[in-house]
N, C-alpha and C positions, 0 to 999 in steps of 0.2 A: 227258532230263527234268531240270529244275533242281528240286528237293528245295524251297532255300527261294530263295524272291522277295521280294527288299526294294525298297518303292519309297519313298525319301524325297523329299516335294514340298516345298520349299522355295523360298520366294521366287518360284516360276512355274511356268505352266502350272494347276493343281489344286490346288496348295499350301494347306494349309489353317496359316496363321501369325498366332496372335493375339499384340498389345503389352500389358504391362500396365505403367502408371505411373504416376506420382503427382503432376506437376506442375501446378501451378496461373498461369493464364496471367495477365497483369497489363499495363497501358499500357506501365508502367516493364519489363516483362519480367520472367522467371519468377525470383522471390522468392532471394536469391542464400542460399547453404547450402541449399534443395532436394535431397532426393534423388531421383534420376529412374535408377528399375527398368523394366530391359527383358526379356522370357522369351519364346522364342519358344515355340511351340507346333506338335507335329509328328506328323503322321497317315503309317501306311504299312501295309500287312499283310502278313502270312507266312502259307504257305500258305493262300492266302484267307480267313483271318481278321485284321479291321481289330484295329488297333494304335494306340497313342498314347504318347506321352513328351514330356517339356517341356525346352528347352536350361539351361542352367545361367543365372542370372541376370547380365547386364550391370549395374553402378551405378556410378553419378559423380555428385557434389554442382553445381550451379549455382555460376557462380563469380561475384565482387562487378562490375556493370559501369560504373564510377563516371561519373556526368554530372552537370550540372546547371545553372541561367542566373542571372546578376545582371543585374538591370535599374535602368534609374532608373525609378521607378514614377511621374512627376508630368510634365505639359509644360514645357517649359521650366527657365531656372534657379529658385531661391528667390532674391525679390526682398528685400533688408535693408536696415537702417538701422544708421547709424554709432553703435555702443555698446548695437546691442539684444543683449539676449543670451536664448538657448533659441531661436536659429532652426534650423527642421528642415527637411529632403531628405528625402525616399520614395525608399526601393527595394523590389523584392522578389527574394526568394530562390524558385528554385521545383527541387524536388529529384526529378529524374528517373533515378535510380540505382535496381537493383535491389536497393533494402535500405532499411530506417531510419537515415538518419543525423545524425550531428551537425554542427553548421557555425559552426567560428569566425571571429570578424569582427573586421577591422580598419580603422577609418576612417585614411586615409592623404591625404598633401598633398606627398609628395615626391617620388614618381617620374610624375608626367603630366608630358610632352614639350609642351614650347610648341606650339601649334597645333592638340592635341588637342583641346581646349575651344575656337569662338569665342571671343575677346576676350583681352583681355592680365590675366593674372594675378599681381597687384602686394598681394598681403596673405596672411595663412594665418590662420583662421580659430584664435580659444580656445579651449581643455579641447570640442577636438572629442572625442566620443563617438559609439559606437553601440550602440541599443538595440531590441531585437524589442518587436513589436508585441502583448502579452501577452493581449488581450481579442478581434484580430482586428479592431475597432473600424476600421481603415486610417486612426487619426488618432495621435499622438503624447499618450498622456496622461503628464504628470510624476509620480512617484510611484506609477504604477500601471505603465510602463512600462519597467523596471528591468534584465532578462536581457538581457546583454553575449555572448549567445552563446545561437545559434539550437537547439536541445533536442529530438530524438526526431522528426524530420520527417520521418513518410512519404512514399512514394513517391509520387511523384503528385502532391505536397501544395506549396505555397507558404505562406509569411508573409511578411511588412512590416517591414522593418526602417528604423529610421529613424536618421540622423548629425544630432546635435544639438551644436549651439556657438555660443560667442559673436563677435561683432562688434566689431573694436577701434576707438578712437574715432579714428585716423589720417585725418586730413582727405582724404589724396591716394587712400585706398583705395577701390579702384572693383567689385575680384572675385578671389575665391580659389574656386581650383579644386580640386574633392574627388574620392575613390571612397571608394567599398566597397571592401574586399579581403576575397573570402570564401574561405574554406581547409577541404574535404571533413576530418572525423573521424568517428569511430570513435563508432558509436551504442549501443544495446542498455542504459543504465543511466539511466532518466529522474533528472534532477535533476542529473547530475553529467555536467562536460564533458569528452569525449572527447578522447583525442590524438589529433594529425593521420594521415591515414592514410599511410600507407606502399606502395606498388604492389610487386607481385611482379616478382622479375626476367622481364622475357621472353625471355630467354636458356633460361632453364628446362622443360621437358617440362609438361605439365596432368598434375597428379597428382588420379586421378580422387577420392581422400577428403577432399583439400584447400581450402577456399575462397579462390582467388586472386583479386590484389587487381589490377585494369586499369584506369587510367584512359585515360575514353573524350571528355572534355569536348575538344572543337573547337574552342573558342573562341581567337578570338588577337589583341590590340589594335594589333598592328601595331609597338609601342615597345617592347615587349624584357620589359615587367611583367606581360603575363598571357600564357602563349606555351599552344600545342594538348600537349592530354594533359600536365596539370602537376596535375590535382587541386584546381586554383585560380581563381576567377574574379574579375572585376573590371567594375565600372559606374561613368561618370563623372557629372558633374555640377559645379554652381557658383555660390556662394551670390553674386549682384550688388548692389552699392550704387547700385541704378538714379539714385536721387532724389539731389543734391545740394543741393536747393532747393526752398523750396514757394514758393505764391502768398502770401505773406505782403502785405496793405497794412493800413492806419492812415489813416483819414477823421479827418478833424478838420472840426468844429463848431463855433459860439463861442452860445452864451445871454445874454440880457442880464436880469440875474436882477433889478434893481433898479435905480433914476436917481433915487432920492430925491424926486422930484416925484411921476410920476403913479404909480396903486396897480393901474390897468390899462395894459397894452400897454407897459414901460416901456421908456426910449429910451438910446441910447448917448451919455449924456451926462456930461461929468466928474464925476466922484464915482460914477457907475452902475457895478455890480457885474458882471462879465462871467464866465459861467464857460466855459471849453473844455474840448471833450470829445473824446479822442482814442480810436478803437473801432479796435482791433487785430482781423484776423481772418483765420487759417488756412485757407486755400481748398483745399489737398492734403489727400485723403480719406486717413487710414492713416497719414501722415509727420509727425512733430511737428518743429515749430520747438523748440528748447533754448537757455536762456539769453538769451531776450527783455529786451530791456531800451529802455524810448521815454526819449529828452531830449529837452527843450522850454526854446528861449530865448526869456522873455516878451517882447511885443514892445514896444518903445518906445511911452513918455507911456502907461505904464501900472506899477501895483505890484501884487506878489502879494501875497496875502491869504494869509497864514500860516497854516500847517494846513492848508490846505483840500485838499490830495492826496487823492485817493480811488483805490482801486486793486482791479479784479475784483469791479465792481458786478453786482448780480443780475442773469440775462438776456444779458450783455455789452453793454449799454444803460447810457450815464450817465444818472442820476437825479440830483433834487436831495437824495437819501439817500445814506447812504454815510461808513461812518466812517471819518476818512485810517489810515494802514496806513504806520504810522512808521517798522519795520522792513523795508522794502521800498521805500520812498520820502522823496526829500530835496530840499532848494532849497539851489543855492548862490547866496547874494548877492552874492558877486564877481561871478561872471559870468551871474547873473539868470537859471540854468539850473533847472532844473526835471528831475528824473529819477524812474522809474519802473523796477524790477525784476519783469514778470510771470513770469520763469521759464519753464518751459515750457507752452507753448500745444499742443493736441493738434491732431489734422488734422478739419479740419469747426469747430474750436471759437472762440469769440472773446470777448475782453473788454476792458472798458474802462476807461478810467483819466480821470479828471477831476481840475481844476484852476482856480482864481479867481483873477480880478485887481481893480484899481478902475482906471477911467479916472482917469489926472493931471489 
């Protein structure tokens, strides 16, 4: 006869084995520092009477599993103009690591490898910056969009970061080629930016009280600047000088404003007052002409009528209104030229400049 009978079910057959724990499940996975308690739970009787007792507690902390994507957020490149400046690039950052973290950024122009980018990169863009998207807004506002480093970004979570710079006025510059370079830190103090993070050796054992630090980001651009598992990523892009040229022409007109005879219909007759009207006008929606400037050589067996330049008449329409604009307009008599400074003309826009002679 056995006195006592111990039946421990565990794990099978009858076993009665409850888990108790505490972790909270997430896209990004379960929240890193978690603690996750296990106890098992364990039925058996002695001398036919049920029994109960619970194992000692297993715990280990969640450990950090760092990822995360850069993209370029827009199609294609940003299209620019020679000497514009505040042009911006989209990207976004979207943070799939189990934790809140921080993300600093660096807009970079020297390590993409010819080829990376279609087209040939012959320029580097001015006081390139980057700057987070502070309202969410997915547009770049100056002034309002200020934070040079991405700030408490949950899991799950994406912002807009955008690289803002200028244009140098280099005639031959056609495109410069950018990224992002974003670099995982250390989260958990809104307001203030974190150091870069650090990865645990993996040489080293899971120490189960510890939160270890693994980077798991896969990304790799193939040139040597953003390689798998480095805690770093990278998104290209490239700001293009599409437009060399707009549709710029210049109609010209001639009016015969007066012939001393008749007070209707008058005719091109010596001594009659002619005036020409030359109307400039920018056909490329978006692109300004810069530093417009029309000459005119009067044309023979005729004299100009002094003063009478007129320059950015209302409308872009010559009228017989229009007070000359002396500081912007001259006659030389030597060589019977006629010039016109309108400066810059904007895309869509047009104006005109007028001028009088008298038939010899």
């Amino acid at each position: 006869m056995i006195g006592n009978r111990v039946r421990l079910l565990l794990l099978s057959g009858t076993a009665a084995v409850a888990s108790i724990g505490t972790a909270h499940a997430q896209t990004a996975g379960t929240t890193a520092g978690t603690t996750i308690n296990n106890t098992a739970a364990v039925s058996y009787t002695v001398n036919g009477t049920p029994q109960t007792t619970n194992s000692t507690t297993a715990s280990f902390v969640v450990d950090r599993k760092v990822n995360f994507t850069v993209i370029r957020d827009q199609p294609g490149n940003t299209q620019v103009n020679l000497g514009q400046t505040g042009a911006v690039m989209a990207f976004k950052v979207t943070n799939t690591t189990n934790g809140t973290q921080d993300f600093l950024l660096d807009p970079d122009q020297a390590t993409i490898a010819t080829g990376l980018i279609p087209g040939t990169d012959n320029f580097d863009m001015l006081n390139l910056r980057a700057y987070v998207d502070a309202n969410g807004n997915g547009v770049y506002d100056p002034g309002v969009d200020t934070a040079q480093f991405v700030d408490e970004l949950a899991p799950n979570a994406s912002v807009e970061v955008f690289l803002v710079g200028n244009v140098p006025t280099t005639a031959s510059a056609t495109q410069a080629n950018v990224s992002l370079h974003v670099t995982v830190a250390a989260g958990g103090q809104a307001g203030t930016q974190g150091a870069a993070l650090v990865p645990t050796d993996l040489n080293l054992g899971n120490a189960d009280n510890v939160v270890d630090v693994v980077f798991a980001d896969d990304d790799d651009d193939n040139i040597g600047a953003d390689v798998a598992r480095n805690g770093q990523g990278r998104a290209y892009g490239a700001f293009e000088v599409a437009t060399h040229n707009v549709a710029l022409t210049v109609t010209k007109t001639a009016l015969v404003l007066s012939d001393g005879v008749n007070t209707i219909n008058p005719k091109a007759l010596p001594g009659a007052v002619v005036q020409y009207c030359l109307l400039a006008n920018n056909a490329t929606l978006l692109t300004p002409a810069t530093g417009v400037t029309l000459t005119d050589v009067i044309p023979a067996n005729t004299t100009y009528v002094a003063g009478s330049i007129a320059i950015g008449l209302p409308g872009g329409t010559c009228t017989l209104a229009g007070a000359p604009q002396d500081d912007a307009t001259s006659f030389n008599a030597a060589t019977k030229t006629v010039t016109a400074t309108i400066g810059t003309l904007a895309g869509g826009a047009s104006t005109a400049v007028s001028f009088r002679v008298t038939i010899n």
